[in-house]
C-alpha positions as CSV (number, residue, x, y, z in Angstrom):
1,X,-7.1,19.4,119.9
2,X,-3.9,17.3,119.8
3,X,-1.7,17.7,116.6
4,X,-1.8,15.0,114.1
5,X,2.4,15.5,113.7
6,X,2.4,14.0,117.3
7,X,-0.3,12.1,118.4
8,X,-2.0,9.4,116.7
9,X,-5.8,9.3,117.1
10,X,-8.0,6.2,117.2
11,X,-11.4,6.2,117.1
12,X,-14.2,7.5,115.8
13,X,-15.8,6.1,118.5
14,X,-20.4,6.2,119.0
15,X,-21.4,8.4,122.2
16,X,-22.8,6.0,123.6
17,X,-19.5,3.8,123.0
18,X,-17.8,6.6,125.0
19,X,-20.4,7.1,127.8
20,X,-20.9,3.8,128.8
21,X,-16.9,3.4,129.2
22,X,-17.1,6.0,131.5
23,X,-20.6,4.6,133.2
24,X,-22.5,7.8,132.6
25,X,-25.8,9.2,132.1
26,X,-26.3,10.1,128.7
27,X,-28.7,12.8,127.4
28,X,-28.9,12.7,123.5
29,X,-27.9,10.5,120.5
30,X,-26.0,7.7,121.0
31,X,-24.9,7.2,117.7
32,X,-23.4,10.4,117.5
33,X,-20.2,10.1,116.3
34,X,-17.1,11.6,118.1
35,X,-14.0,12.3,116.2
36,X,-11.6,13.8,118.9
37,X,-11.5,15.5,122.7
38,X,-11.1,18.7,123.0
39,X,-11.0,21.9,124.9
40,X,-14.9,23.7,125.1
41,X,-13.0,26.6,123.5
42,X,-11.4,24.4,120.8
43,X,-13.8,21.9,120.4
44,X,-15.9,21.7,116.9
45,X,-19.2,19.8,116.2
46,X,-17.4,16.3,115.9
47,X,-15.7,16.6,119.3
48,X,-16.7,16.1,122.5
49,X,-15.6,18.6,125.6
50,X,-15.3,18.5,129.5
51,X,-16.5,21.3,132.4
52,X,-15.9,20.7,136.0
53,X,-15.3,24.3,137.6
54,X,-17.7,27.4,136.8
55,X,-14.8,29.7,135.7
56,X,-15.3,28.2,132.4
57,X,-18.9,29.1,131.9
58,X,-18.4,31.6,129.7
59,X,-16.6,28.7,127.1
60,X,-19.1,26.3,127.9
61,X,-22.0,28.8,126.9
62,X,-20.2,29.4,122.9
63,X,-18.5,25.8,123.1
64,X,-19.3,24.3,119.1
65,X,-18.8,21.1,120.8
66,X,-21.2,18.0,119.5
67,X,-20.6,17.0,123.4
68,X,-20.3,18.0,126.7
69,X,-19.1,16.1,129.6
70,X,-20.2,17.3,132.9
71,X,-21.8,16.9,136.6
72,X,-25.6,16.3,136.8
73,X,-26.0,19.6,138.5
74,X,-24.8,21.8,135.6
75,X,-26.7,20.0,132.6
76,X,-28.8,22.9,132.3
77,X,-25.7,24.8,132.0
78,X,-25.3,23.4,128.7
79,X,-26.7,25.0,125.3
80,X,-29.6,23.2,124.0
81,X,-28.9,20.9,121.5
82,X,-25.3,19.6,122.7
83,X,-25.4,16.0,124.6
84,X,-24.2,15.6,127.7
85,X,-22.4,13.0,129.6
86,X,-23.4,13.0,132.9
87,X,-20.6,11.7,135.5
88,X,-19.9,12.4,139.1
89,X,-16.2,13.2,138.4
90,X,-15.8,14.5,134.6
91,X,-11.9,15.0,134.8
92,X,-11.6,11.4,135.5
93,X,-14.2,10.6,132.5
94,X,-12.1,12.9,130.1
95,X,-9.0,10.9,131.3
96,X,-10.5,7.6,130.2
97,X,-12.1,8.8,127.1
98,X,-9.1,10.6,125.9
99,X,-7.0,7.2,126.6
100,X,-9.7,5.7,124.5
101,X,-8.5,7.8,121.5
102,X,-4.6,8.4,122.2
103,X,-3.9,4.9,123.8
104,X,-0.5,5.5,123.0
105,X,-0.2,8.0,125.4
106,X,-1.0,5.3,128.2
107,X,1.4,3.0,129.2
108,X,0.3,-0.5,128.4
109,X,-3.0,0.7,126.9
110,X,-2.4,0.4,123.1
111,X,-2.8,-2.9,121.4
112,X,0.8,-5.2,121.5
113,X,2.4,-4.1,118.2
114,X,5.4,-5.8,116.4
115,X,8.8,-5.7,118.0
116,X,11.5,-3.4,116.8
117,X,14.7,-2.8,117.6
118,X,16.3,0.2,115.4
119,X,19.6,0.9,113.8
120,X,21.9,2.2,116.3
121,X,20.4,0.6,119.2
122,X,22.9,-1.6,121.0
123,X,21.4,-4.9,123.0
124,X,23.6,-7.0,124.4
125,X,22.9,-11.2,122.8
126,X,21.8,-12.2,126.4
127,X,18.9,-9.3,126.9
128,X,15.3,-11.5,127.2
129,X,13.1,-9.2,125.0
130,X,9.1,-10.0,125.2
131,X,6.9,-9.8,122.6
132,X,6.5,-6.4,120.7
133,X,9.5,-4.7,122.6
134,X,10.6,-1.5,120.4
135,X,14.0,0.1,120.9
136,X,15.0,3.1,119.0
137,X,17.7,4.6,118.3
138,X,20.8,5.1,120.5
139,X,19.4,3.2,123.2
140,X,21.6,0.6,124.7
141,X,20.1,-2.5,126.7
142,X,22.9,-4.4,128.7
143,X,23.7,-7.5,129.3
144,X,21.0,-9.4,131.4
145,X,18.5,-6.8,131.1
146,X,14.8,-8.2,130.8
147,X,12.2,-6.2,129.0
148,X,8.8,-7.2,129.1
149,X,6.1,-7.5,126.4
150,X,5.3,-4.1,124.6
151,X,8.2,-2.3,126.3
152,X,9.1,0.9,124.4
153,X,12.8,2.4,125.6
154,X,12.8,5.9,123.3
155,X,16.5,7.0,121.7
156,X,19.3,7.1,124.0
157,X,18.2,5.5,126.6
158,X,20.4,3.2,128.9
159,X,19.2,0.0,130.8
160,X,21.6,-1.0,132.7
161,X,22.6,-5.0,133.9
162,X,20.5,-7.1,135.0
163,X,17.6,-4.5,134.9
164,X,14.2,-5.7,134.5
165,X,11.4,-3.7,133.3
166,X,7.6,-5.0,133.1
167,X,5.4,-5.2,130.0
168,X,4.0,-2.4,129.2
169,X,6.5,0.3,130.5
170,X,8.2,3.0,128.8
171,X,11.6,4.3,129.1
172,X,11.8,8.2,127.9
173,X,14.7,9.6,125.7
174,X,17.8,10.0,127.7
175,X,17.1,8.2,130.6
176,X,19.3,5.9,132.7
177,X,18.7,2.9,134.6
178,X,20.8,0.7,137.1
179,X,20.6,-1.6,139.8
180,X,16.6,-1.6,139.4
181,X,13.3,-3.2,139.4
182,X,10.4,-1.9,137.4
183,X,6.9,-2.8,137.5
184,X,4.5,-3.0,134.8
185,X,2.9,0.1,132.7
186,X,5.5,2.6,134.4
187,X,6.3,5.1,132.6
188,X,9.6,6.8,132.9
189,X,9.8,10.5,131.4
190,X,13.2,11.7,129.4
191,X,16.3,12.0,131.4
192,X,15.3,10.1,134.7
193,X,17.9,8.8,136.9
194,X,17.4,5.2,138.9
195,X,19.6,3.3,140.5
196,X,22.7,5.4,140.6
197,X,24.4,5.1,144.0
198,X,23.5,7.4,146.8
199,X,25.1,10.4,149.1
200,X,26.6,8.3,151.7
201,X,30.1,8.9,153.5
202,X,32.0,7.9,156.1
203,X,32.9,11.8,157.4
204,X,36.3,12.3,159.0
205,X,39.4,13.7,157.8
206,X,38.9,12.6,154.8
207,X,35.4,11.0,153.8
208,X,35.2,7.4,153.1
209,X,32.5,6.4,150.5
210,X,30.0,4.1,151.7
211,X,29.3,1.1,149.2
212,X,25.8,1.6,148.4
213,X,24.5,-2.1,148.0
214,X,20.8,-1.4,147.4
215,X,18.4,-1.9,144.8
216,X,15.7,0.7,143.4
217,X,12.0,-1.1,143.6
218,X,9.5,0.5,141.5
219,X,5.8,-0.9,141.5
220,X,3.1,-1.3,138.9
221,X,1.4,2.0,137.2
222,X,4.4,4.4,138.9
223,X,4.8,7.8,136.8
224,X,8.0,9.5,137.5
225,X,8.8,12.6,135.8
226,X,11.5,14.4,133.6
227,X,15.0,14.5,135.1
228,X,13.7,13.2,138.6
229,X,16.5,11.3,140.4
230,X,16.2,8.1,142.4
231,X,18.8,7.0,144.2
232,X,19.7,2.7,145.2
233,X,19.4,2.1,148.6
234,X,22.9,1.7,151.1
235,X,21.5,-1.5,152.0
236,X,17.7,-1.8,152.2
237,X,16.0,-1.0,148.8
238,X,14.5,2.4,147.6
239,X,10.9,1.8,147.1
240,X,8.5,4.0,144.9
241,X,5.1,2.4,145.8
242,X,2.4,1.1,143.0
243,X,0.3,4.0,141.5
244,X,2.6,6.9,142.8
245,X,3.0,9.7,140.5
246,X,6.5,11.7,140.9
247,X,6.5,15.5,139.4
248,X,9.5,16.2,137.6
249,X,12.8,17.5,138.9
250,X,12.5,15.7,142.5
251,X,15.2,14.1,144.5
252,X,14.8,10.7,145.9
253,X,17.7,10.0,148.5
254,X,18.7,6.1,149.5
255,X,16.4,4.0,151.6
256,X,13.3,6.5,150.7
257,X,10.3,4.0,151.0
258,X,6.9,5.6,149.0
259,X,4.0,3.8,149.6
260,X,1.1,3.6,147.2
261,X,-0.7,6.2,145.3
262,X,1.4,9.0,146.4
263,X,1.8,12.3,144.7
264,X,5.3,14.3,144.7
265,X,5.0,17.6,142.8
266,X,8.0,19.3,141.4
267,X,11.3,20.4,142.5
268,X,10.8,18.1,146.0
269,X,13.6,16.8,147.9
270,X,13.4,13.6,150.1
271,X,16.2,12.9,152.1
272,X,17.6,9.3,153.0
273,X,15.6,6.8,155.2
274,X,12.4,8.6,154.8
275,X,9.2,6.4,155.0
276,X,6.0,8.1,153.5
277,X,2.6,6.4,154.0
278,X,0.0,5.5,151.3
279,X,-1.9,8.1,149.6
280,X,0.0,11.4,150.5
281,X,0.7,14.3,148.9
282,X,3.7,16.6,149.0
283,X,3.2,19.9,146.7
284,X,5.9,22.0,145.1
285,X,9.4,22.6,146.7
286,X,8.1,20.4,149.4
287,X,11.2,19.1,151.8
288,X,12.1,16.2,153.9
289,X,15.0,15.8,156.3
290,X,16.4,12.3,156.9
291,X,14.8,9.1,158.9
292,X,11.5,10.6,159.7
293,X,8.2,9.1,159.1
294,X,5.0,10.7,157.1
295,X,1.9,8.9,158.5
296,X,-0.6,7.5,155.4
297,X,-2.8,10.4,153.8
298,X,-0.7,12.9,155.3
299,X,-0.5,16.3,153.0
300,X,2.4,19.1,153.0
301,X,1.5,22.3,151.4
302,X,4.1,23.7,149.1
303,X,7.7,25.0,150.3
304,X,7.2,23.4,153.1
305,X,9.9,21.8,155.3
306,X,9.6,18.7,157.4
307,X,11.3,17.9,160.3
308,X,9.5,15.8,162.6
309,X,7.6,12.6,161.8
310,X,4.2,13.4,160.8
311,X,0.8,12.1,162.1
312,X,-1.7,9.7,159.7
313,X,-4.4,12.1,158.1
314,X,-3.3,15.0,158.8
315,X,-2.1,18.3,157.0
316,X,1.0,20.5,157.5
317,X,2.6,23.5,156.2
318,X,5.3,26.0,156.4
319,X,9.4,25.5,157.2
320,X,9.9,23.8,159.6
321,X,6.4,22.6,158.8
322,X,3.3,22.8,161.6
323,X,-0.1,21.9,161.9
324,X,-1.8,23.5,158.7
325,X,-4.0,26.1,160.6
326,X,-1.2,26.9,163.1
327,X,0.8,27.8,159.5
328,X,-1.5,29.9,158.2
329,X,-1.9,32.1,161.6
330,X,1.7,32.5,161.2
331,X,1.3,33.8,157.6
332,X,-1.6,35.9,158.8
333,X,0.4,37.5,161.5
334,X,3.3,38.4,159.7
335,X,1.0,39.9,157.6
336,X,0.2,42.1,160.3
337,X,3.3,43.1,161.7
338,X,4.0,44.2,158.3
339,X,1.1,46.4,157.8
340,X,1.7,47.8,161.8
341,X,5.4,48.5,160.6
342,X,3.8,50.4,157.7
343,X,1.3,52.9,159.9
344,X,4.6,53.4,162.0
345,X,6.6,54.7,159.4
346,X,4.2,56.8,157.7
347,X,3.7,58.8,161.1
């Protein structure tokens, strides 16, 4: 269960309340009251609980949960006398229920509250501030900036000139924004970087820095997380596409264009002039050399290195990265010469 010295709870909230949010089957009382979310293992009489893989049967079968949340197929899987939510997809379910109770934790999901702006916050007299705009701290809004309604910008965070920033965004402690765009309900984790100006020389004797005249364009309901760094573009804008979600600790060179709904897990480099598609998904440690093009829907497994353009649909893996069952006869045959090199040397 979350801890009340972090997260403020809303609710109680009726079962049925809950599972009609979530558009699911209910088995048991609907005026059952539910006090909090929490783990099967955690979870007390007043809470209500999730399962979605069989490796937790064990918790499920001495969860004290009042609630369970779960697919069709494993209500019997539940003890007798616990309800059950019945959903096609219970992680998603738990991730609108437990918004329900910790809206806060949602960007642009809790009710507009008054504005503040803290002592020791510095905001220049020509920043347009919307309605309920909080600023702790140490932050400093420049001149121009534009904040929009419920914007929260946490202590020592910088926003730059002329930066605007939707309603319902947060800015994370430490961050820094320049020469940017942001959409609505984005939320920005502590020490981002946007908008600084990206690698680009003139190579010769001595290098020549390139101006880098861009702009960094992030869409509506973007995630981007702790100490990731986003570069401007040169010329043409950086672009992190609506509903992408960016791991922490990833590179973003100039020019990088993200379309929608992406996924880019931690530690991931993207060199300049890259153009991924909707809907991909680049795991762990993933790579990508400069001016190559990743098809919509296109998944890299992690570590892996990409330097050819890449197909729509399709899944690749390894360094440089193949076709995703070429990669894994490579792994298995390795595997072999390695247990071959073994025999040999114990005759």
């Amino acid at each position: 269960m979350a801890d009340p010295r972090f997260f403020d709870r809303s609710g109680p909230f009726r079962l049925g309340q809950l599972a009609a949010l979530v558009q699911a089957e209910l088995v048991g009382d609907p005026d059952l009251l539910v006090e909090d979310v929490a783990s099967l293992a955690a979870a007390g009489p007043a809470d209500l609980a999730f399962f979605d893989h069989r490796r937790y049967l064990a918790d499920l079968a001495a969860t004290a949960a009042g609630a369970v949340v779960c697919k069709p197929a494993m209500a019997e899987r539940v003890p007798a006398g616990k309800a059950r939510v019945l959903v096609r997809d219970p992680q998603l379910a738990m991730a609108i229920i437990a918004a329900a109770f910790y809206p806060d934790e949602v960007p642009g999901a809790a009710p507009l509250g008054e504005g503040r702006i803290e002592a020791g916050a510095h905001v220049a007299p020509d920043a347009k501030l919307g309605r309920g705009v909080q600023i702790a701290v140490g932050a400093v809004v420049q001149p121009g900036a534009e904040l929009g309604d419920g914007v929260r910008i946490e202590p020592a965070a910088v926003v730059g000139r002329n930066v605007r920033i939707g309603a319902g965004s947060r800015i994370g402690a430490g961050a820094s924004l320049s020469h940017c765009l942001v959409g609505e309900r984005v939320l920005i984790h502590p020490g981002v970087r946007i908008g600084q100006d990206g690698f680009g020389f003139a190579m010769g004797a001595s290098h020549h820095k390139v101006p880098q005249l861009g702009r960094v364009v992030i869409e509506d309901d973007v995630e981007i997380g702790a100490n990731t760094t986003i570069d401007r573009g040169s010329g043409s804008d950086t672009v992190i596409g609506r509903g992408s979600k960016i791991d922490n600790l990833v590179m973003i060179a100039h020019n990088v264009r993200i379309g929608a709904h992406c996924i880019i897990v931690a530690q991931s480099g993207i060199s300049g002039s890259v153009t991924i598609g909707d809907h991909c998904v680049l795991a762990a440690q993933s790579g990508v050399a400069g001016h190559l093009v990743l098809g919509p829907r296109v998944q890299l497994a992690a570590r892996g290195a990409v330097t050819d353009d890449l197909p729509a649909d399709s899944i690749y893996g390894g360094a440089p990265a193949v076709p995703i069952t070429e990669w894994r006869r490579q792994v298995a045959s390795i595997r072999m010469l390695g247990k071959r090199k073994k025999k040999g040397e114990a005759r």
